[in-house]
C-alpha positions in Angstrom: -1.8 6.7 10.4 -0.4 10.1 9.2 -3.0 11.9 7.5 -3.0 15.0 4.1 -3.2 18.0 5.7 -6.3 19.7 3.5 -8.4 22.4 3.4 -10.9 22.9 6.5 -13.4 23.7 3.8 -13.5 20.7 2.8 -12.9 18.4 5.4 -12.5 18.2 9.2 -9.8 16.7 11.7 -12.8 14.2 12.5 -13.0 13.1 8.7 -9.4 13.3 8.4 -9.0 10.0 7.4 -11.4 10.5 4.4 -9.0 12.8 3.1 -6.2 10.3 2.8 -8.4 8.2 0.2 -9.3 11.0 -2.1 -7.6 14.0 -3.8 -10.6 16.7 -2.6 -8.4 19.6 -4.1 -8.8 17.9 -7.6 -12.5 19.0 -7.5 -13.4 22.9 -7.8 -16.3 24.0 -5.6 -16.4 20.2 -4.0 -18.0 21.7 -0.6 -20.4 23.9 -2.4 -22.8 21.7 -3.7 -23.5 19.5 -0.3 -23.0 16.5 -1.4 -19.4 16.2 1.1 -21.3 17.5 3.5 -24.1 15.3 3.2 -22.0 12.1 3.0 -20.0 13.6 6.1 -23.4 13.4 8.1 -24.3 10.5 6.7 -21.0 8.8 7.8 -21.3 10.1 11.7 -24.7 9.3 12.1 -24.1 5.4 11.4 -21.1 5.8 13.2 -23.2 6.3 16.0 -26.3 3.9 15.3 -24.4 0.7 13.9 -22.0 -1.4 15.9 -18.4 -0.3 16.3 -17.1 -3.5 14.7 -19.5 -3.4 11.4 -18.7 0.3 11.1 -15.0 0.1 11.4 -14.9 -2.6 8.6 -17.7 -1.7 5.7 -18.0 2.4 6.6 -15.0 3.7 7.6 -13.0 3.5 4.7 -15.4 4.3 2.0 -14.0 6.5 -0.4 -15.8 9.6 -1.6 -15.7 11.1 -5.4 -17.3 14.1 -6.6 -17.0 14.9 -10.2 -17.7 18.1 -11.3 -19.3 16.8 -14.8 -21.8 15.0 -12.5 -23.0 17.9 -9.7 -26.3 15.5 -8.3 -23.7 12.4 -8.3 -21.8 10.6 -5.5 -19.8 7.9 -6.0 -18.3 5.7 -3.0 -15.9 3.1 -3.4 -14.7 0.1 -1.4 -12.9 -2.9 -1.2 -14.0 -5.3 -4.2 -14.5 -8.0 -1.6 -16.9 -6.4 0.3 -19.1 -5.2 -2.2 -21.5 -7.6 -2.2 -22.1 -7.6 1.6 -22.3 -3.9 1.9 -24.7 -3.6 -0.9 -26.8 -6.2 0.2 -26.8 -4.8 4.0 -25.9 -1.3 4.0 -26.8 0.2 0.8 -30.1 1.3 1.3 -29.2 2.4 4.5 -26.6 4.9 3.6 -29.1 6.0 0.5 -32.1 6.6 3.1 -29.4 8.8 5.3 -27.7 10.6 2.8 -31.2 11.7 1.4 -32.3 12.5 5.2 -29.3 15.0 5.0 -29.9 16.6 1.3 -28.7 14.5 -0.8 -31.1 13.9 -3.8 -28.7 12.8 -6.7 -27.7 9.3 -7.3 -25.9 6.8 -5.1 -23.0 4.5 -6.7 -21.1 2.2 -4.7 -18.5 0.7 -6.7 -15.1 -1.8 -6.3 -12.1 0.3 -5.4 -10.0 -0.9 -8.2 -12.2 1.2 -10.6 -10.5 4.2 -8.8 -7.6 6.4 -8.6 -5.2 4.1 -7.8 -5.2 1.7 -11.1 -4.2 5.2 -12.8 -7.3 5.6 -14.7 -8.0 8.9 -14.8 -6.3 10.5 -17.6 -6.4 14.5 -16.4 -6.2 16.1 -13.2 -6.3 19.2 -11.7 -3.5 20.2 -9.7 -2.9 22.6 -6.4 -2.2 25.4 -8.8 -6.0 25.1 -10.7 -4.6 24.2 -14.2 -5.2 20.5 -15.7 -2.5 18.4 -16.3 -2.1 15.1 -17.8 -2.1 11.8 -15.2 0.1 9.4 -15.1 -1.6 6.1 -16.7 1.3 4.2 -17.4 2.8 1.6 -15.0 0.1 2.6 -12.6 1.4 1.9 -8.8 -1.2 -0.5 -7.1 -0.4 -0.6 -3.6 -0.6 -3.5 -1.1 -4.4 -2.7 0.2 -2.6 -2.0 3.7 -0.6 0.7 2.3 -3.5 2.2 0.7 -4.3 5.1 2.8 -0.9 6.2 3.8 -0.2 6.1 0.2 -3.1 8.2 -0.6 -2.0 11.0 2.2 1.7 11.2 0.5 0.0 11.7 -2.8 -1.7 15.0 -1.5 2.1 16.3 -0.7 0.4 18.2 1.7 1.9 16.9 4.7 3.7 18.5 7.6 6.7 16.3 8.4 9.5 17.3 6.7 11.3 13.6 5.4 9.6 10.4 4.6 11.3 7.2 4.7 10.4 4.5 2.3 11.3 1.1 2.9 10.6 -2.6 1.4 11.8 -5.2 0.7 13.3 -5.2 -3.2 11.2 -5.5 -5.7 8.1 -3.9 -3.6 8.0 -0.7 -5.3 9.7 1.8 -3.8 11.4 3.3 -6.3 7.8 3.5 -8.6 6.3 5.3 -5.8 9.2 7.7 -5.7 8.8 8.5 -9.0 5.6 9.0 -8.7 5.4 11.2 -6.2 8.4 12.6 -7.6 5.8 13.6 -11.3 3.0 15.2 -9.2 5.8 17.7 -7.3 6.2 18.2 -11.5 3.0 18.6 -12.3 1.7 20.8 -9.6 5.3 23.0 -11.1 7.1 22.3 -7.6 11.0 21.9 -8.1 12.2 18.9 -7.2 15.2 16.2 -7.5 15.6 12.2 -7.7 19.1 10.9 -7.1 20.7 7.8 -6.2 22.8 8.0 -2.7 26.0 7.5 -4.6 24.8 10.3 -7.4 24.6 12.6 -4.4 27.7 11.7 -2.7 29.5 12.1 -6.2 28.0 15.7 -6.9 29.3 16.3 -2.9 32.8 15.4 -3.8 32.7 16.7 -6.9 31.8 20.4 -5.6 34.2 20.0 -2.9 36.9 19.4 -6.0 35.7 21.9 -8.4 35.7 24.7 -5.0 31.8 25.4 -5.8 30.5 23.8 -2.9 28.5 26.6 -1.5 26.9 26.7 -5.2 25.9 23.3 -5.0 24.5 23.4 -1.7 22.2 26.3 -2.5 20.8 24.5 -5.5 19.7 21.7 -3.6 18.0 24.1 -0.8 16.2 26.0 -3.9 14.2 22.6 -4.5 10.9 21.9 -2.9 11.5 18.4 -2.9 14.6 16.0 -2.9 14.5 12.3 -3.3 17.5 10.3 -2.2 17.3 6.4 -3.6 19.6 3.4 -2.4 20.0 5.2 0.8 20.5 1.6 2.3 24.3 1.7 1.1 24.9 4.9 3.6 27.8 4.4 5.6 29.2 5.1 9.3 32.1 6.2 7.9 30.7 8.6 5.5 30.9 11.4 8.1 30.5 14.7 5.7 27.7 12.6 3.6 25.8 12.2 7.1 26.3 15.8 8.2 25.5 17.7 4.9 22.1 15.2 4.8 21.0 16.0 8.0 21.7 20.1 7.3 19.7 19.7 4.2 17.4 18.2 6.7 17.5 20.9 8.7 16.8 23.2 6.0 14.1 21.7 4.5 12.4 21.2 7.9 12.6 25.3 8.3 11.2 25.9 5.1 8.6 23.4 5.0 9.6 21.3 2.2 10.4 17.4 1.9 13.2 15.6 1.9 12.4 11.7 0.6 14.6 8.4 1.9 14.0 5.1 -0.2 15.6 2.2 1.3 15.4 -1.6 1.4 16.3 -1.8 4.7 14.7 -0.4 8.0 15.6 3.0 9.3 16.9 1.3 12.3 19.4 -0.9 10.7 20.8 1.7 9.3 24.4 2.8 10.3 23.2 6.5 10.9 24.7 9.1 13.7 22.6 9.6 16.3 21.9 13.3 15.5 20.5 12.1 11.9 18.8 9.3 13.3 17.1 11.3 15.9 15.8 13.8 13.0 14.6 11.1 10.5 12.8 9.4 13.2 10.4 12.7 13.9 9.4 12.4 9.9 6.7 10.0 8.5 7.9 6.0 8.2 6.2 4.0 5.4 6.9 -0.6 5.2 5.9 -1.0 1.6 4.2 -4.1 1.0 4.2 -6.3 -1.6 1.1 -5.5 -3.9 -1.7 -8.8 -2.9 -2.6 -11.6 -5.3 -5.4 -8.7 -6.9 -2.9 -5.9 -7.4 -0.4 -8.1 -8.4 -2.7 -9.8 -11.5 -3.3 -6.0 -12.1 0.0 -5.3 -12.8 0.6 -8.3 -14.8 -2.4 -7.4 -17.0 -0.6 -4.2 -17.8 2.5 -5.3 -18.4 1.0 -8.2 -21.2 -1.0 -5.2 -22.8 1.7 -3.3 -23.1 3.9 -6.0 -24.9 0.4 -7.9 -26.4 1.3 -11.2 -24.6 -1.9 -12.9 -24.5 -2.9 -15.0 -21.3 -6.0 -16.4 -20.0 -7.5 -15.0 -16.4 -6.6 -18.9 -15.1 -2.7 -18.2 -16.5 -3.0 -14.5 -14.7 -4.2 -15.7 -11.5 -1.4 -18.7 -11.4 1.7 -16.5 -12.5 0.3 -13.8 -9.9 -0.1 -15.9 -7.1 3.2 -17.9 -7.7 5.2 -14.7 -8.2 4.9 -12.6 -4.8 8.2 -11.4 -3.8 9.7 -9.7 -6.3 7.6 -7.0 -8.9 10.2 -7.3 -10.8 10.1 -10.6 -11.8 6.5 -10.0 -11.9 7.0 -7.7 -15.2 9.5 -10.0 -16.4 7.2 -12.4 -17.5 6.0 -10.6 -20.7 9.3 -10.2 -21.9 10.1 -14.2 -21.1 6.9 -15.3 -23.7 7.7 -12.8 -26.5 9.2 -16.1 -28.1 7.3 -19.3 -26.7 6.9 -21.7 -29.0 2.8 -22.3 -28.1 0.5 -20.3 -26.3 0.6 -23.6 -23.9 4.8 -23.3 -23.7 4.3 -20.8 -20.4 5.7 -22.7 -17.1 9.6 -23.4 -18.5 9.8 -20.2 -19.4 8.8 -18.6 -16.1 9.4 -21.7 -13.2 12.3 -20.3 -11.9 11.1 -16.5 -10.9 8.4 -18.1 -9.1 8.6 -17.4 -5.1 9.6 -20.3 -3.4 8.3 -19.0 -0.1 8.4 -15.9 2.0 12.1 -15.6 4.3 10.2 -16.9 7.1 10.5 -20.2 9.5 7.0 -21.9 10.0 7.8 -21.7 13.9 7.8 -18.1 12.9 4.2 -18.4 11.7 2.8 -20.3 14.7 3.6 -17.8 16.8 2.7 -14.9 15.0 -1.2 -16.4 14.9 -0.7 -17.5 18.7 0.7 -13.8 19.6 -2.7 -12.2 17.5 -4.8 -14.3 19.3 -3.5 -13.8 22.6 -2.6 -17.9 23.3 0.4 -19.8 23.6 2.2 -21.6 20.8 1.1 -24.8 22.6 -2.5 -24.2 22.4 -2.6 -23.9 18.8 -0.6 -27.6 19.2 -2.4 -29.1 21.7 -5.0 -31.7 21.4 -8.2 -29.0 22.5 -11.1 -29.0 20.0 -12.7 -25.5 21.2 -12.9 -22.9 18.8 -10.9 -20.4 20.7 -8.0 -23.4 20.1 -9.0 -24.6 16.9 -9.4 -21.4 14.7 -5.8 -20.4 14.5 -4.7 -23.6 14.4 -6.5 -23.7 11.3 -5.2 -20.2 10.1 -1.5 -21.7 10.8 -2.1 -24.8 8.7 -3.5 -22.4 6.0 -0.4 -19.5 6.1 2.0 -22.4 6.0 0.6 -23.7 2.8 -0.2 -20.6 1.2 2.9 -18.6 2.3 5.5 -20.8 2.4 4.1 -24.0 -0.3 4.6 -26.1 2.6 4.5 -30.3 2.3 1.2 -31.5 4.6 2.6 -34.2 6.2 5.2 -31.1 7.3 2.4 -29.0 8.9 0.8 -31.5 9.8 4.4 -32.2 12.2 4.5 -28.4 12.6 0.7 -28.7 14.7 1.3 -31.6 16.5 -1.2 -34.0 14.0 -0.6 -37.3 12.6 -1.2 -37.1 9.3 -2.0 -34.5 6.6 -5.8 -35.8 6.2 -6.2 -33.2 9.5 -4.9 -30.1 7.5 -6.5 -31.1 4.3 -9.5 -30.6 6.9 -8.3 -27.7 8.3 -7.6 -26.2 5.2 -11.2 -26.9 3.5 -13.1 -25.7 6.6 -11.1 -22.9 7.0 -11.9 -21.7 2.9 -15.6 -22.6 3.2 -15.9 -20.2 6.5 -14.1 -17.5 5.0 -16.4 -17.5 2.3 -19.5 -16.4 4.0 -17.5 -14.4 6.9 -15.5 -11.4 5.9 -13.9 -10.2 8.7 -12.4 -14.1 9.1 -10.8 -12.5 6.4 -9.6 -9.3 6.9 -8.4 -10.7 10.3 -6.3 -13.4 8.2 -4.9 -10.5 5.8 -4.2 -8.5 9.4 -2.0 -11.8 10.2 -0.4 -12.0 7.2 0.6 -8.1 7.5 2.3 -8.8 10.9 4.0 -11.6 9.1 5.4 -9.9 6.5 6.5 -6.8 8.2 8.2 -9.3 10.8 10.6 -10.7 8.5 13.7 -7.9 8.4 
């Protein structure tokens, strides 16, 4: 994970992954009061007196926020889902410890989705002290995998000098870009956002027009370049390639960014090996599709901003049926303008819903078999024992929810004889992960190595 770079007053290389989750340098005096430092004790010493696995899961990734109109406050946030369970079993511990280190203000815990990310906040502060107005609109809400990295970009504070952004379309990119592209405005930082074939044009053109050296010294007066589409670079377009990678070059020196969005991998990209070589040093972000949660978020939005009215049932069907595309997520609005009923929904939408991830179920069996450290055949053999019969169970249950497949066809896919086994599977599975959260988080890890295994 590639951390923000921020201030040692604030917090250390051993916190350094707190800093990805929270824009410290939007607080003034944050370190002055004690309350960072507090929750910084308060997060090593459990570290040290709860087990590993508990820690790394409920702890690790709480999110601090200090608010200045709120000096004996501390708010912590977390993932919605595990509210309840680290309430229940951690919550007093955490108060007891903070309070053992200083702290005497008051303790919130609250969902994650209350925070920066679903845009909020409407001011800021940025690096330069003055407030500015927050983007609200079109909030991004990343994949809860991308989170932190996310978080770390947002700080521009970071020492590599490019970033490459890729996804497949419809995951984003090009809203994150822009984003990032507003706080380089905001914090007054020059800065440009250009298509690939916008930047080759402006190359030829300066070559025509003999002001070439001109052009070139505008770009390298920016702090920040962002280069979209760069997916459509050619081999052939030698002089494209070589003035990129000066620019590169350039930027690196002088400590400023240089930003590649692309749908397709760095590697399968056609690029000469010095270029390659370069980009590969910088910071490499997979973009993930937003999950079921973030994707009802955005669809929420969307109907507010059009007043399409739908029920939390209609917002949770359309978001879980719609996964591939954002797109075709924000579409929807725009397709119900003119329904004839506020039950006239499904003909009007059926045909932007995802009819399965680009993925063969063999694909799937292996990936579970390969986290789990078995063979394909276990998961297909006839053995009851847990070890055996857990990821068969996850398989059965990726198949159906990932690719909507028939049960009589998983039920061929495992090696049973009928589709009363994965109707079991299936109902087991759901009633376990209920009461066990890192089941869970291990499935989401799965269907993470799933999705980034499709290109």
């Amino acid at each position: 994970m590639n951390s923000a770079q921020i201030s040692q007053k604030t917090v250390t290389d051993e916190d350094s992954h707190i800093s990805c989750e929270v824009s410290f340098d939007k607080y003034s005096s944050v370190s002055a009061d004690g309350r960072l430092d507090a929750w910084k004790n308060c997060r090593n010493e459990l570290k040290s007196t709860i087990p590993a696995p508990f820690f790394e899961t409920f702890i690790r990734d709480l999110t601090p926020e200090l608010s200045n109109c709120a000096k004996k406050n501390l708010t912590l946030y977390a993932e919605e889902s595990m509210l309840p369970h680290l309430k229940d079993k951690y919550g007093d511990l955490i108060k007891n410890s903070l309070e053992n280190f200083g702290f005497k203000g008051q303790l919130s815990i609250l969902s994650r989705r209350l925070h920066a990310p679903n845009g909020n906040e409407s001011t800021a502060t940025n690096h330069t002290g003055s407030t500015t107005s927050k983007l609200n609109t079109e909030s991004f809400i990343p994949n809860p995998e991308n989170y932190r990295n996310i978080e770390s970009l947002k700080q521009l504070d970071f020492h590599a000098a490019s970033v490459f952004i890729h996804g497949r379309p419809g995951t984003g990119k090009t809203h994150l870009a822009e984003l990032l592209h507003s706080l380089y405005t905001e914090k007054n930082d020059s800065s440009k956002y250009m298509s690939l074939e916008s930047f080759i044009l402006e190359l030829g053109s300066s070559i025509k027009n003999k002001n070439t050296d001109q052009w070139k010294t505008d770009l390298r007066n920016l702090d920040a370049l962002f280069i979209d589409d760069f997916q459509f670079i050619k081999k052939t377009a030698v002089h494209s390639q070589e003035e990129l990678r000066k620019i590169f070059d350039f930027f690196s020196a002088q400590n400023k960014k240089i930003f590649f969005i692309s749908d397709v991998p760095l590697a399968n990209l056609p690029l000469r090996e010095d270029f390659l070589s370069r980009l590969q040093t910088g910071l490499n972000l997979t973009l993930l599709p937003p999950d079921q949660k973030g994707r009802s978020e955005i669809l929420k939005q969307e109907c507010m901003k059009f007043s399409v009215s739908l029920s939390e049932n209609e917002i949770n069907l359309i978001s879980a049926r719609i996964r591939d595309d954002i797109r075709k997520l924000k579409s929807v609005p725009h397709r119900l303008l003119h329904r004839k009923s506020t039950s006239d929904i499904l003909p009007h939408i059926e045909e932007l819903f995802t009819p399965g991830l680009p993925v063969l179920p063999e694909q799937i069996l292996k990936t579970v078999a390969e986290h789990f450290k078995i063979l394909p055949e276990a998961i297909t053999g006839p053995s009851r024992d847990r070890i055996f019969s857990l990821p068969r169970q996850i398989t059965a249950y990726l198949c159906t929810e990932l690719l909507q497949m028939k049960l009589t066809d998983i039920a061929a896919l495992i090696n049973r004889k009928d589709h009363s086994s994965v109707v079991h599977f299936r109902k087991s599975l759901e009633k376990t992960m209920e009461n066990d959260l890192f089941l869970s988080q291990e499935i989401r890890q799965i269907r993470v190595k799933i999705e980034r295994n499709i290109y």
